[in-house]
SERO-4910 file (N, C-alpha, C, O; in steps of 0.05 Angstrom, whole numbers):
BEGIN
 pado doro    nc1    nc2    nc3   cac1   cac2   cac3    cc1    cc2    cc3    oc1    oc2    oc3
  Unk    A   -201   -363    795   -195   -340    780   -169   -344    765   -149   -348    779
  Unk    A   -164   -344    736   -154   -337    722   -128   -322    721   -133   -299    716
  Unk    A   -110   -324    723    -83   -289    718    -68   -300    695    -57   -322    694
  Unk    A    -70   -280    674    -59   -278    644    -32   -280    649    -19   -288    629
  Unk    A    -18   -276    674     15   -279    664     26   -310    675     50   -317    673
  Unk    A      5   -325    685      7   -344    704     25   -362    680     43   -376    690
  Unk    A     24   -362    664     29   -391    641     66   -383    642     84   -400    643
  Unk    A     71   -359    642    104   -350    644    111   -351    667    131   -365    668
  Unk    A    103   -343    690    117   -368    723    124   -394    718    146   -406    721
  Unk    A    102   -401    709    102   -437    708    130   -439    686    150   -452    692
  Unk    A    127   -423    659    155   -432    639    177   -424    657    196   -440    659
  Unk    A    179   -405    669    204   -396    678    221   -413    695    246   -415    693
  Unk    A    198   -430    720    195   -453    738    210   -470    721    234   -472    727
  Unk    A    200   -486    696    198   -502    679    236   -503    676    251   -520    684
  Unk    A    241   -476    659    262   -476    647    283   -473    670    305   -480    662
  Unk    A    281   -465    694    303   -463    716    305   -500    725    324   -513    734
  Unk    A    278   -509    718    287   -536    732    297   -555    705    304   -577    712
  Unk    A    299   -552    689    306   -565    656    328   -560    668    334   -582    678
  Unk    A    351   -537    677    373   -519    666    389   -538    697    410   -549    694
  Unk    A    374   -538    721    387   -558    734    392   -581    733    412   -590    743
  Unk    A    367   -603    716    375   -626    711    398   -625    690    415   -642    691
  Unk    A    398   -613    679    421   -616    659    446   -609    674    462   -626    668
  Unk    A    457   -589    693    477   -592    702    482   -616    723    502   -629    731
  Unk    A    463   -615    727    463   -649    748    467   -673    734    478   -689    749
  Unk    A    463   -684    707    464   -701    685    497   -694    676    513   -710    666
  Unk    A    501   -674    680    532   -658    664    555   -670    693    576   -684    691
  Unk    A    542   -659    718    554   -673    741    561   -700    748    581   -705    761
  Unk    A    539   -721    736    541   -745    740    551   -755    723    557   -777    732
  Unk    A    559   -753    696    579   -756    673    606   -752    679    623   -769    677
  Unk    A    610   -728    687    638   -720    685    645   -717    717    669   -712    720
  Unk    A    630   -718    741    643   -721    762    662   -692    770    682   -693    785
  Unk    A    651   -665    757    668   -645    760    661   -622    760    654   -608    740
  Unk    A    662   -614    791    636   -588    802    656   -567    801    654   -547    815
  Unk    A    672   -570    789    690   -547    793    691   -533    759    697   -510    755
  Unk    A    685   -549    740    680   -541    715    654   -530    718    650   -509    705
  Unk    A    631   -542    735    605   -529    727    607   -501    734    605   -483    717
  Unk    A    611   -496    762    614   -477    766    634   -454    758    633   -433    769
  Unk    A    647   -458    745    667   -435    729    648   -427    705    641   -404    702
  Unk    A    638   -448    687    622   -437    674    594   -423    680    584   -403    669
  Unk    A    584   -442    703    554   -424    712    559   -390    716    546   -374    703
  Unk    A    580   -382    734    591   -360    741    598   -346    714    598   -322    717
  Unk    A    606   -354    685    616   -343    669    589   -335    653    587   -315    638
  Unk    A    565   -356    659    535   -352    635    529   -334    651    524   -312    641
  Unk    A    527   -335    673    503   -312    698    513   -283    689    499   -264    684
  Unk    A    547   -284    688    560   -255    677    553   -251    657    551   -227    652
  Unk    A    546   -268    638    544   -253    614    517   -251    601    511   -242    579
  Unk    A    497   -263    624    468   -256    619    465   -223    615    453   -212    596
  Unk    A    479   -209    638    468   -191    629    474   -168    613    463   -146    612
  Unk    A    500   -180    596    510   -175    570    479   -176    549    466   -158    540
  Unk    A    478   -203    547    458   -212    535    427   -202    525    415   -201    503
  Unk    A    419   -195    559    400   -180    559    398   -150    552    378   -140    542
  Unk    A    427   -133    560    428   -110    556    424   -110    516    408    -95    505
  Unk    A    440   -130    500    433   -122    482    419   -131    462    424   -125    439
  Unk    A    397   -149    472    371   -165    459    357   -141    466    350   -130    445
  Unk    A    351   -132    482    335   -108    498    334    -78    480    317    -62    472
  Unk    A    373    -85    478    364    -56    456    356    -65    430    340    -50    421
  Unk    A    361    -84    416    360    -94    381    328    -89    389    318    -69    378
  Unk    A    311   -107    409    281   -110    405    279    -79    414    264    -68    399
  Unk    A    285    -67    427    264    -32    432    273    -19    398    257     -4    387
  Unk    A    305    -27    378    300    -14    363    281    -21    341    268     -3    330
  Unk    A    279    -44    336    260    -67    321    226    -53    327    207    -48    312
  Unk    A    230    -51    347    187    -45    354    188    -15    345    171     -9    330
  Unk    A    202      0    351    205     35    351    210     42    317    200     63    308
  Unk    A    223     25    300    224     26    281    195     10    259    189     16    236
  Unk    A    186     -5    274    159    -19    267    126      3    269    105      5    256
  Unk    A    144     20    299    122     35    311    111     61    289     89     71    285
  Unk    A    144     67    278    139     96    263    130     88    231    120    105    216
  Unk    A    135     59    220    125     58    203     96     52    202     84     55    181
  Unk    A     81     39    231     51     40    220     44     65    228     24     72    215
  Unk    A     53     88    247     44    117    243     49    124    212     27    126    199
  Unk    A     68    127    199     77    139    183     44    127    159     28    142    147
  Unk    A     43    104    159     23     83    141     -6     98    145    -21    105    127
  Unk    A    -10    102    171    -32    110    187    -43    136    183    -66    142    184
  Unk    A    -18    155    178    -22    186    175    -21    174    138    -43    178    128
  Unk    A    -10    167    128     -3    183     99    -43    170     87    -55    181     69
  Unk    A    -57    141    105    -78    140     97   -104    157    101   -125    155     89
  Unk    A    -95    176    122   -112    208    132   -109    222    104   -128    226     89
  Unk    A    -87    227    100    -70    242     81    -83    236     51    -84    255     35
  Unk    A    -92    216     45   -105    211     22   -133    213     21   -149    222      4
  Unk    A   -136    202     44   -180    210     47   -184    234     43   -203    241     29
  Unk    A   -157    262     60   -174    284     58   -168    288     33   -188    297     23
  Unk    A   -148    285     14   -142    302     -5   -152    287    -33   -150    293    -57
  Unk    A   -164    267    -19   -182    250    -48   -201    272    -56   -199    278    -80
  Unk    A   -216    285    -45   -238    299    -53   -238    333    -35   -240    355    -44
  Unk    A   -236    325    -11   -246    357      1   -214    369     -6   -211    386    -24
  Unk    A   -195    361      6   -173    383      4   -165    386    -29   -155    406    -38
  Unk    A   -170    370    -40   -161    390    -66   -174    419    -71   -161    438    -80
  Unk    A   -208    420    -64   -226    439    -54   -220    455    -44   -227    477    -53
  Unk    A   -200    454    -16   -194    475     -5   -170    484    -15   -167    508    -20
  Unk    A   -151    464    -18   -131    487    -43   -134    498    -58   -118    516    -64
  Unk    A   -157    491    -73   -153    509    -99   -172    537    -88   -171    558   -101
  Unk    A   -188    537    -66   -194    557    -55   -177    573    -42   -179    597    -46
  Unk    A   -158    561    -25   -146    579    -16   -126    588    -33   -111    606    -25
  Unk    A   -121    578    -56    -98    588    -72   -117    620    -88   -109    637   -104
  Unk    A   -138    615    -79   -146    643    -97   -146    669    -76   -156    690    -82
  Unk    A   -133    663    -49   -132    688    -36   -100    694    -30    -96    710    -12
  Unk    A    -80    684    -41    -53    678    -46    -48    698    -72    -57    699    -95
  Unk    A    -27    714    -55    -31    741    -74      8    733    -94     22    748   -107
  Unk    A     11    707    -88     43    706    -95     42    680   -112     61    671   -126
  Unk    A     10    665   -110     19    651   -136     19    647   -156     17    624   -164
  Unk    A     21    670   -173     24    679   -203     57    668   -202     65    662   -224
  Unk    A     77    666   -178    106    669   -186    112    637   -197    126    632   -216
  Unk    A     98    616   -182     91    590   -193     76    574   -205     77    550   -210
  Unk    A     64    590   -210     32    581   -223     35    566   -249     21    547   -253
  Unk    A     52    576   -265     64    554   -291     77    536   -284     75    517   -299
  Unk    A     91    533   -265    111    511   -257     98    480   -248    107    457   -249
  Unk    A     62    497   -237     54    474   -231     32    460   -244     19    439   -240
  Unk    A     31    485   -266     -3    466   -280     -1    456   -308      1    474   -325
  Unk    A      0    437   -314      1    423   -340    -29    431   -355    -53    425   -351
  Unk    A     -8    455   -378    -22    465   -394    -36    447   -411    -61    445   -409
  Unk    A    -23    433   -431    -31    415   -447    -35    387   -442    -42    372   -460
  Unk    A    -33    379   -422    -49    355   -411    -34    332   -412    -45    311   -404
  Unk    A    -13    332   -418      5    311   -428     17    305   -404     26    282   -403
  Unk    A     19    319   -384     35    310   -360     67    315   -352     83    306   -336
  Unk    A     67    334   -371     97    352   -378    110    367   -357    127    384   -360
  Unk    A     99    354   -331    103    379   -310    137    376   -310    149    359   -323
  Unk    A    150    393   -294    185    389   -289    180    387   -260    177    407   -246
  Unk    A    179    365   -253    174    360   -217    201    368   -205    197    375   -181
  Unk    A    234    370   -215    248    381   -196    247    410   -197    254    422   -177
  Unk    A    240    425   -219    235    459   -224    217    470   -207    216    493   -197
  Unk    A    200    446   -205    175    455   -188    183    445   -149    170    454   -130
  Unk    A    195    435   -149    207    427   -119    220    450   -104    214    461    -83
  Unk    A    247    454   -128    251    477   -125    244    500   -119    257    514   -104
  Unk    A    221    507   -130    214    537   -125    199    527   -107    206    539    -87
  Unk    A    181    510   -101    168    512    -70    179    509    -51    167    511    -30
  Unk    A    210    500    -53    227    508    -33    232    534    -22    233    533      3
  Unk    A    233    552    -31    237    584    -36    207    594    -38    205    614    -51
  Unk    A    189    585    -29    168    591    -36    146    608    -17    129    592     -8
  Unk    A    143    628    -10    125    640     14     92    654      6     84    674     -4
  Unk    A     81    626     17     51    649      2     48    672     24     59    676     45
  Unk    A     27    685     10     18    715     26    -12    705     20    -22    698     -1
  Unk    A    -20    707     43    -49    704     43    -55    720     48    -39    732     63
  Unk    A    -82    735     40    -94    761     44   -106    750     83    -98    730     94
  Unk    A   -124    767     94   -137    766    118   -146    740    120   -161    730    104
  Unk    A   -135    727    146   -146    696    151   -180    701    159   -198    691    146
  Unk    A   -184    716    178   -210    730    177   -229    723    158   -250    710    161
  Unk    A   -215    739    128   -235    741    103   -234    727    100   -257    718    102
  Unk    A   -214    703     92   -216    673     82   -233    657    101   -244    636     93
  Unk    A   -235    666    123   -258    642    140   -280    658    136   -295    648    119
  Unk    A   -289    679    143   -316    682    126   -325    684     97   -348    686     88
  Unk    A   -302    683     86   -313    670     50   -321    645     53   -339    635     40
  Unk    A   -309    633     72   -304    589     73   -336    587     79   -352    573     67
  Unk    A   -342    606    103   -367    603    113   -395    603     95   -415    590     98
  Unk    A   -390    616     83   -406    630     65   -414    616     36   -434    619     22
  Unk    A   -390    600     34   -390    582      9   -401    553     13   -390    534     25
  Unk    A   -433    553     -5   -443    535     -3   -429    497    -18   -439    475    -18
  Unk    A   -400    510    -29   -392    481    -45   -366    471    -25   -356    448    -23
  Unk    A   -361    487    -15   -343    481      7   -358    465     29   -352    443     39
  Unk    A   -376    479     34   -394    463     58   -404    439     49   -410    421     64
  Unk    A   -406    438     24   -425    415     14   -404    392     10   -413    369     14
  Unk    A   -376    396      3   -357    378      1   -340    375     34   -327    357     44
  Unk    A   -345    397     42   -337    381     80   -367    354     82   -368    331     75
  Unk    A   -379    367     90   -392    352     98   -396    325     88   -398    307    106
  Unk    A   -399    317     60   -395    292     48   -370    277     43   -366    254     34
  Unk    A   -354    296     51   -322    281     53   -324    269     84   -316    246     88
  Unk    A   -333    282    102   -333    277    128   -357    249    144   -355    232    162
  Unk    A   -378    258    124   -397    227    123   -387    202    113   -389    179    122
  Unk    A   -375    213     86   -361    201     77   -353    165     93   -367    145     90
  Unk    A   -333    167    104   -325    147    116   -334    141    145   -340    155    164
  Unk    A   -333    113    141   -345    101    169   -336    102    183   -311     99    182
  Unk    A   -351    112    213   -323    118    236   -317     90    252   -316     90    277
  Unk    A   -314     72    241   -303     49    254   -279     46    232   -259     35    239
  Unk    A   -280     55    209   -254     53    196   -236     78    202   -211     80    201
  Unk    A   -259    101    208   -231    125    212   -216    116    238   -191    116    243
  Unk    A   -242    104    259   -220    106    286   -201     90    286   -182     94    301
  Unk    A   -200     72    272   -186     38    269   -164     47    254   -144     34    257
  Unk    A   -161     70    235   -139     73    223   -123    108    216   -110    119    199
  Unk    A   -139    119    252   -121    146    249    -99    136    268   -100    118    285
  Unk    A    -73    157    257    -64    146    284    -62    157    315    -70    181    317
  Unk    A    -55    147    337    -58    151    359    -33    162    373    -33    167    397
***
C-alpha cells in the first residue's frame, strides 16, 4: 500500500543526512567542533525566525491568490446573469420603483452616442434610495409574466452545469 506523503519522510531523512555529512566533511577539514557547534546552535535559533516568517509571506501570498480567484469566480456569475436575464429583471423591477424619475436622465443615453456622465451618475446612486411599491405585488407580477419566465428559464438552461459548478465560487 501506497501513502501520498511517504516521498517527504524519505526527503526530510535525505536532507538531515546531506546536512550531517557536510558538517562531518566541515569537521574533518578544519578539525574544530567548537565552531560547528556555535553555529549549529545559532541556525537551529534562527530556524524558527525563519519559519515564523516564510509561514507568514506564504499564508499572505495564498489568501491574497485565494480572494482573487473568488473575486474572478463571482464577477464570472456576475456576467452570465446579467448578460441576458438580469438586465430583464431590472428593467422590470425598475417599473415598480416609484423614485426613479429622480435619475432616470442621468442614466439613459438619449441620443445614442454614449454621452452618459458616469461620475454624475455615481454620484447620485450614491444618495440614491429606491421605494419599491409591495414586494408581494412585484412577485406576483414576476409570476405571472410569461417573458420573465421565459428568459429565467433559458438563461438558466442556458449553461452547462459542469461549467457553472467548475466556476461558481465556493
Amino acid at each position: 500500500m501506497k501513502h501520498k506523503g511517504y516521498w517527504k519522510i524519505i526527503a526530510g531523512i535525505a536532507m538531515v543526512v546531506m546536512s550531517i555529512a557536510v558538517y562531518l566533511i566541515h569537521y574533518l577539514i578544519f578539525m574544530d567542533a567548537h565552531h560547528i557547534f556555535i553555529y549549529l546552535v545559532g541556525d537551529i535559533a534562527f530556524v524558527f525566525i525563519e519559519v515564523l516568517m516564510v509561514s507568514l509571506i506564504i499564508h499572505h501570498v495564498l489568501n491574497e491568490w485565494e480572494k482573487k480567484s473568488h473575486l474572478k469566480k463571482l464577477n464570472m456569475v456576475i456576467e452570465v446573469f446579467f448578460s441576458d436575464f438580469g438586465k430583464h429583471l431590472l428593467v422590470y423591477l425598475s417599473n415598480f420603483d416609484n423614485n426613479l424619475h429622480t435619475i432616470h436622465d442621468l442614466l439613459i443615453d438619449k441620443d445614442g452616442r454614449g454621452d452618459i456622465n458616469f461620475k454624475a451618475a455615481c454620484k447620485a446612486l450614491q444618495h440614491y434610495k429606491a421605494t419599491l411599491l409591495s414586494i408581494k405585488l412585484i412577485y406576483q407580477n414576476w409570476l405571472n409574466s410569461s417573458k420573465i419566465k421565459e428568459e429565467c428559464s433559458l438563461t438558466c438552461f442556458k449553461i452547462p452545469t459542469s461549467w457553472s459548478m467548475k466556476h461558481l465560487p465556493i
